[in-house]
C-alpha positions as CSV (number, residue, x, y, z in Angstrom):
1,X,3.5,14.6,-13.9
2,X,3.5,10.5,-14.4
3,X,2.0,7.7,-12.7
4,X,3.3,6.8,-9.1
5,X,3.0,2.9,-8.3
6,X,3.2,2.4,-4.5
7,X,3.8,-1.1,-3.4
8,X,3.7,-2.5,0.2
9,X,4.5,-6.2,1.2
10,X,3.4,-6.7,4.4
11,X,4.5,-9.6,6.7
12,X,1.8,-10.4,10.0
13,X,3.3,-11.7,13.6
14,X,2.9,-15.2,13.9
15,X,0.5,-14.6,16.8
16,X,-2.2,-12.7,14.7
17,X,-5.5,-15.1,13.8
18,X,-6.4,-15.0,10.1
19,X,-9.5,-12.9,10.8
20,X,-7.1,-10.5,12.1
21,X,-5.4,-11.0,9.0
22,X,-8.3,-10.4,6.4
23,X,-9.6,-7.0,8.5
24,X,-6.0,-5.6,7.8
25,X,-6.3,-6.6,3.9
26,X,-9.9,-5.1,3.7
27,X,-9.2,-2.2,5.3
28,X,-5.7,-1.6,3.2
29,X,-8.3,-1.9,-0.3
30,X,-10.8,0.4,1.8
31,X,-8.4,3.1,1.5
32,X,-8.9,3.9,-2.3
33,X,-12.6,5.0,-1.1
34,X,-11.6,6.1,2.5
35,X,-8.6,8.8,1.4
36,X,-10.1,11.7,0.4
37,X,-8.8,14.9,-1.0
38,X,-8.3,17.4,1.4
39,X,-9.2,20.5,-1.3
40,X,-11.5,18.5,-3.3
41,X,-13.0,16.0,-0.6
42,X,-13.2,13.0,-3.1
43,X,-10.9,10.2,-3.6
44,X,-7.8,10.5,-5.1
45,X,-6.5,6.9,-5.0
46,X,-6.3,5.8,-8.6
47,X,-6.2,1.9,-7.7
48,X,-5.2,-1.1,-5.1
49,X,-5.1,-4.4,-5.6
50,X,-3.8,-6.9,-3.1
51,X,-3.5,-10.4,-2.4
52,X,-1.7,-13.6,-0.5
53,X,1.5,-14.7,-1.9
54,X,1.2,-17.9,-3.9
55,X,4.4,-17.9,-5.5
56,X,6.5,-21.0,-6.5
57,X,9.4,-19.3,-5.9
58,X,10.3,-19.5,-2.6
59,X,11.7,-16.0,-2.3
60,X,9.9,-14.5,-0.2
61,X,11.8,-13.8,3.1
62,X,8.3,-14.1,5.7
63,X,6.0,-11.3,3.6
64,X,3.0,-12.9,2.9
65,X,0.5,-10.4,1.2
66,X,1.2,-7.7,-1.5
67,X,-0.7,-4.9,-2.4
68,X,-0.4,-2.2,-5.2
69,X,-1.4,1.4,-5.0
70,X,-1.2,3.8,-8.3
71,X,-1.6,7.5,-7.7
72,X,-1.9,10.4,-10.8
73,X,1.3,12.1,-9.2
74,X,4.1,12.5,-6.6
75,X,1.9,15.0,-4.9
76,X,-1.1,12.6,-4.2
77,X,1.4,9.7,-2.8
78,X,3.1,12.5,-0.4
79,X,-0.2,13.5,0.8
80,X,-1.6,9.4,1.4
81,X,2.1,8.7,3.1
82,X,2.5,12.2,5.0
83,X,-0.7,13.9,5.4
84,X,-4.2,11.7,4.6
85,X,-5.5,10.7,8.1
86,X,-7.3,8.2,7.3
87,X,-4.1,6.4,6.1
88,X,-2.1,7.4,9.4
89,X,-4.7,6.0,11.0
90,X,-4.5,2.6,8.9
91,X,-1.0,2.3,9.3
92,X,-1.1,2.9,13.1
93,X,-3.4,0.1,13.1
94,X,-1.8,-2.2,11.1
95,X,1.2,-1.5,12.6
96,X,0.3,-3.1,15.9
97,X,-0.1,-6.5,14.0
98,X,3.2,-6.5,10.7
99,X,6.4,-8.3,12.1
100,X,7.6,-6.2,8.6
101,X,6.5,-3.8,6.1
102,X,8.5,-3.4,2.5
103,X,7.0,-0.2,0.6
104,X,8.6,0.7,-3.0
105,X,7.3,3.7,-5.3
106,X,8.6,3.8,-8.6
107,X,7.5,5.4,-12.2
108,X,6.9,3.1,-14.0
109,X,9.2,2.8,-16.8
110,X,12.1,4.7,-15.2
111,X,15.1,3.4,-14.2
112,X,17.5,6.8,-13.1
113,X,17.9,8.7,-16.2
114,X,16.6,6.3,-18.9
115,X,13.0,6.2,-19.5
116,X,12.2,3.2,-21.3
């Protein structure tokens, strides 16, 4: 088993106030305490991080806030995405106020058959 990095971009209707927006982002870094193991019953989120966008770039296509979730294995993403109620819950929530929502998992350091 290796490392599962879980990254979600999210972009919020025009319409939503910025206290709105700040709830969303604290509740989206609540969920590394919040999700809890349904055989153990502790967390199982290794780490999030998140933030606003400030890059120069100008690349950015409307997403304004990033976040990044690592997990020990496949098995603890599936259950977070599929399963963990408490992140259903989130994402029905958030749902209501994201114009968009970008989510990539990788391994880190795999790219198809080549590790590097």
């Amino acid at each position: 088993m290796s490392n599962i990095v879980h990254v979600v971009l999210f972009q919020f209707k025009p319409e939503v106030s910025p206290e709105t927006v700040l709830d969303v982002c604290k509740q989206m870094l609540s969920l590394k305490e919040r999700c809890v193991s349904a055989t153990t019953n502790k967390p199982y989120v290794k780490s999030i991080v998140g933030g606003l966008d400030n890059s120069p770039e100008g690349n950015q296509a409307g997403i304004t806030h990033g976040f990044v979730v690592e997990f020990e294995s496949a098995e603890d993403r599936d259950y977070y995405v599929l399963e963990d109620p408490t992140h259903i819950a989130f994402t029905k929530f958030a749902g209501e106020v994201l114009a968009n929502a970008i989510v990539v998992d990788f391994n880190p350091g795999s790219f198809g058959t080549t590790k590097i």
